[in-house]
TORKOL-278065 format. One record per residue (C-alpha): residue in one letter; x, y, z. Coordinates in steps of 0.25 Angstrom, whole numbers, padded with zeros to 4 digits, always signed. Layout:
<mardrens>
AXYZ...
</mardrens>
This chain:
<mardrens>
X+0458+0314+0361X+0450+0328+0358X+0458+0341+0359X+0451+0352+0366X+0452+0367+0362X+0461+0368+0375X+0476+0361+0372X+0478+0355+0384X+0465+0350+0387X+0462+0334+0380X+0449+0329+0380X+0451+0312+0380X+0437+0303+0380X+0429+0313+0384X+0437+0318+0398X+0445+0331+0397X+0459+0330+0402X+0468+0344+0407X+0482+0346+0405X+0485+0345+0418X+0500+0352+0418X+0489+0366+0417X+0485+0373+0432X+0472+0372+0434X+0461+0381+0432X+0450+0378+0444X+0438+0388+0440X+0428+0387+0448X+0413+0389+0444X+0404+0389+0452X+0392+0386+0453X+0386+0398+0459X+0382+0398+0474X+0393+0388+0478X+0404+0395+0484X+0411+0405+0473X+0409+0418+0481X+0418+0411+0492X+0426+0403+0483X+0428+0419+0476X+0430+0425+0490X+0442+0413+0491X+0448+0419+0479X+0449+0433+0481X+0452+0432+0498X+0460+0420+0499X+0469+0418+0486X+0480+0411+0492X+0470+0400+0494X+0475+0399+0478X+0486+0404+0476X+0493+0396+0487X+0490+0384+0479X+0494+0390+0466X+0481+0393+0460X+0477+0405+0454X+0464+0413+0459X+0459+0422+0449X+0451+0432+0460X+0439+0434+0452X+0426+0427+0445X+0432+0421+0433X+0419+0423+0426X+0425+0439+0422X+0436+0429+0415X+0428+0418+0409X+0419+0432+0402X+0431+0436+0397X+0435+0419+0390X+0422+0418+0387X+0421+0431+0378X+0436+0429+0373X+0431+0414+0367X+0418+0422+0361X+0410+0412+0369X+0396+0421+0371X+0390+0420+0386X+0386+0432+0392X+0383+0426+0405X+0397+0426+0407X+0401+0440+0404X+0404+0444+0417X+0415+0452+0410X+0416+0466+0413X+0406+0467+0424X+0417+0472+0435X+0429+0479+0429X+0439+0475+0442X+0433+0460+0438X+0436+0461+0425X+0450+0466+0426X+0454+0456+0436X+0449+0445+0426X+0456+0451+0415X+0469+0452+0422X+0467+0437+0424X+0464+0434+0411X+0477+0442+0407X+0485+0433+0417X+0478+0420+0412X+0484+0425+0398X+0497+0428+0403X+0500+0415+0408X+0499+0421+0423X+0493+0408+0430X+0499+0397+0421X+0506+0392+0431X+0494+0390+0442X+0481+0384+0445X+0467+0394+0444X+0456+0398+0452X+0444+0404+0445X+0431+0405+0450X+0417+0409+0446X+0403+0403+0446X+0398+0410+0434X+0401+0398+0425X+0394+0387+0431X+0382+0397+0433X+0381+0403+0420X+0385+0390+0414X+0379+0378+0419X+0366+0384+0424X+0360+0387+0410X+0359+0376+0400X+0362+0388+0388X+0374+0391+0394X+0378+0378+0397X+0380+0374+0384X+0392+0385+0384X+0398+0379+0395X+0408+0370+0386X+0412+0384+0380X+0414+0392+0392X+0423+0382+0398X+0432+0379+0386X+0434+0392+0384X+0437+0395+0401X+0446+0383+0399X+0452+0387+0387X+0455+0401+0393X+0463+0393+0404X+0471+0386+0395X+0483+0389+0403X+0476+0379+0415X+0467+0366+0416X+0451+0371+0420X+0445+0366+0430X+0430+0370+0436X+0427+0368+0451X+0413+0369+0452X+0405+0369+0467X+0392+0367+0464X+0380+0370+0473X+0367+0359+0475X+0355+0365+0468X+0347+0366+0479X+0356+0375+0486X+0361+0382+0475X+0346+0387+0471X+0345+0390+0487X+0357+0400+0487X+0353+0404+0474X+0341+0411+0481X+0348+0417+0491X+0358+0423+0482X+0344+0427+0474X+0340+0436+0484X+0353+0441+0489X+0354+0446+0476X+0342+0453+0474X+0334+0441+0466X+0327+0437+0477X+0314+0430+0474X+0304+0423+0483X+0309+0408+0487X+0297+0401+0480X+0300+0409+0468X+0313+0405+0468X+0309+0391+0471X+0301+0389+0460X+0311+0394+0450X+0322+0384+0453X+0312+0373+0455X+0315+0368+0439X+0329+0374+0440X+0340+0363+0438X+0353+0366+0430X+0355+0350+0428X+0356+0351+0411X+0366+0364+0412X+0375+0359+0423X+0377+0347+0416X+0380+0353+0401X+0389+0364+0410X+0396+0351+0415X+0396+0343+0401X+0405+0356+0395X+0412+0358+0408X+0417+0342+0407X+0421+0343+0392X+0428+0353+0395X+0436+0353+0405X+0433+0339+0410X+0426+0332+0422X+0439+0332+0429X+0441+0346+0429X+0428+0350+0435X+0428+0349+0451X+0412+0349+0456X+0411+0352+0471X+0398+0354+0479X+0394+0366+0486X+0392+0361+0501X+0399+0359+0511X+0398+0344+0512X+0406+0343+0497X+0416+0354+0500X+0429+0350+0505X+0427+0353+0521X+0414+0360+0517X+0421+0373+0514X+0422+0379+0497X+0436+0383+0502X+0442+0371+0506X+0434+0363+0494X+0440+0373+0484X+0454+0370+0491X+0451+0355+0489X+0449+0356+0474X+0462+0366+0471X+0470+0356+0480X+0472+0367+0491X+0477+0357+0503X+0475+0365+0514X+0466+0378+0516X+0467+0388+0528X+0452+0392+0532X+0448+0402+0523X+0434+0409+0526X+0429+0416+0516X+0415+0424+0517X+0405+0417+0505X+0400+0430+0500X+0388+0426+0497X+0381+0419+0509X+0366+0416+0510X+0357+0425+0517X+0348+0423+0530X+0335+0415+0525X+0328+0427+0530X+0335+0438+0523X+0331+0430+0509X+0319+0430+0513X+0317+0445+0516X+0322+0450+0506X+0315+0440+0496X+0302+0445+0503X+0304+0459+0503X+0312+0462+0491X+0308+0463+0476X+0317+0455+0468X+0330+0462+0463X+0325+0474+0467X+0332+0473+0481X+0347+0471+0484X+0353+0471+0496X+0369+0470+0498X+0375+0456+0500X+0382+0462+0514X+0367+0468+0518X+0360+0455+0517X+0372+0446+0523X+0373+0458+0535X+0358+0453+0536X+0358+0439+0536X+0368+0439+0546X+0362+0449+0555X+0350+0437+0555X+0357+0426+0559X+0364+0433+0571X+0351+0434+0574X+0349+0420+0574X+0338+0420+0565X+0337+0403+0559X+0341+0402+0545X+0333+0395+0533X+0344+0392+0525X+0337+0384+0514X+0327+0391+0505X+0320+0377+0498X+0312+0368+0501X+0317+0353+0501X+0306+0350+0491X+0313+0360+0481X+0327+0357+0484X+0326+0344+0480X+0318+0348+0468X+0333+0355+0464X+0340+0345+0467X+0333+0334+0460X+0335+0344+0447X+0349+0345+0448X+0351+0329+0449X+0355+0327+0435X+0368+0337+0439X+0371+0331+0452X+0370+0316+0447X+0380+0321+0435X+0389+0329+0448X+0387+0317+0455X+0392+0306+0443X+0404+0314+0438X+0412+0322+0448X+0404+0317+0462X+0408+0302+0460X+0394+0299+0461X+0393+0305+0475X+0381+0315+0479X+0385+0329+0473X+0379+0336+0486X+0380+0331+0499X+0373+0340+0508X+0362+0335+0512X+0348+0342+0505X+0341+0352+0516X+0327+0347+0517X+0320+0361+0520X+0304+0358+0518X+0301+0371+0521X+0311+0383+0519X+0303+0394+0521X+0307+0404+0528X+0302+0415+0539X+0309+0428+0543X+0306+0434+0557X+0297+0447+0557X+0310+0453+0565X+0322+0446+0554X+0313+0452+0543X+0311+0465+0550X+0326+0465+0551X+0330+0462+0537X+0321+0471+0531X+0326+0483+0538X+0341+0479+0534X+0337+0476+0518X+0329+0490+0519X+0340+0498+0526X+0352+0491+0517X+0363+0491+0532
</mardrens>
């Protein structure tokens, strides 16, 4: 038997085993573009959702937090170092670091969230490797509860696809063959896999709960009622939450791509939201998927050596994703001389 730097934590024939008389820490990371604007949304409207089933919600990113751990075990990654950047962020995150201290929650489960960690993590193979050290030391900061990390995770080809349309959203809109070609050699198979090696060590494979973004995976294809499922919240009223961070009619993408110069532009989230739907009350068909099937599976087949390790160790050999693949051999897209027209107007007059 091999003692870890955590007292309570035992490490037997390779498996890592909790003291299970500590409430649990659940810290949810991620990944990116899979639900944590709602699942934040959850947390700040609807806290009973929690606290009625005696866990904790700590209202914030808990990236502001884990800056803070990181710096106090002199463990250098500046891509954490959200510290600081919002002073009303910041005191809320030390006030819970200072009831964390005090023994304030010793005596009830936790809910943290971010998707910082599996983005800045696990998509980089430098910073993969200091995965192991950024969880031992999240975990060893929660000594006073056993971690364990809830991760919905979002199919490639998808994810890239939202990752566009956040793109432009944002101001980083560039043309979809541009785009295309950058992630056609993209695949984040090696850095997933190390983030996962660490994260097992650590923490163990029995402590780290994998759940697919779609709605044929969740429980009653709804993030809320899945979230409930893994907590073990029986019974959950009908909670409707705005996401925050929808996608955008097909045809506003493509004006503002067209006719504005990357990150030279930005329009309010409310503006182009107040556009979009403007559009499909006026009926105008939708392209929901920007690429084309040739492509798609070109991501898909990259990312194979992560979904068959998904698949193996927590899927029980099942298909990780069971949505079927959108065959789209042709995603490109016309706006109507009059929709453009209309768009155009609203970017330029900003109402």
């Amino acid at each position: 038997m091999v003692l870890l730097l955590n007292p309570k934590i035992t490490k037997v024939n390779g498996s890592v085993f909790m003291d299970n008389s500590k409430p649990v820490a659940y810290l949810r990371i991620g990944s990116d573009k899979a639900g944590t604007t709602t699942i934040g949304n959850l947390v700040m409207r609807h806290p009973e959702f929690f606290t009625d089933a005696d866990i904790f919600p700590f209202r914030r990113n808990f990236i502001h937090v884990v800056d803070r751990i990181l710096k106090d075990a002199e463990i250098r990654a500046p891509y954490f170092a959200y510290h600081g950047r919002v002073p009303r962020l910041v005191d809320e995150s030390e006030g819970f670091i200072n009831d964390y201290c005090a023994g304030r929650f010793n005596d009830s489960s936790l809910f943290l969230y971010t998707e910082v960690i599996w983005g800045r993590c696990a998509k980089n193979p430098q910073r993969a490797t200091l995965s192991g050290e950024i969880l031992r030391a999240i975990q060893n900061w929660l000594s006073n509860h056993r971690l364990k990390i809830i991760l919905h995770l979002r199919r490639a080809d998808l994810y890239f696809e939202s990752l566009y349309g956040q793109s432009v959203k944002g101001g980083r809109g560039v043309p979809l063959e541009e785009f295309a070609n950058g992630i056609r050699a993209r695949t984040f198979n090696e850095s997933h896999l190390e983030f996962f090696r660490h994260a097992e060590e650590i923490i163990g494979r029995d402590n780290i709960i994998i759940r697919p973004f779609e709605r044929a995976s969740l429980v009653e294809g709804d993030l809320i009622q899945d979230l409930a499922s893994i907590l073990g919240i029986e019974s959950v009223d009908s909670i409707n939450l705005p996401t925050g961070n929808e996608r955008l009619h097909r045809a506003v993408t493509e004006v503002i791509v067209e006719n504005f110069d990357v990150g030279k532009k930005n329009f309010t989230n409310k503006l182009l939201f107040d556009i979009s739907d403007e559009i499909y009350r006026r009926g105008v068909r939708d392209q929901r998927y920007f690429l084309e099937n040739q492509l798609r599976q070109e991501i898909i087949a990259h990312h194979e050596k992560f979904y068959s390790y998904l698949s193996k160790h927590y899927m029980g050999n099942e298909a990780v994703f069971r949505e079927e693949i959108p065959c789209v051999q042709d995603a490109r897209y016309k706006v109507e001389p009059e929709i453009r027209a209309f768009i155009l107007d609203r970017l330029e007059k900003g109402i």
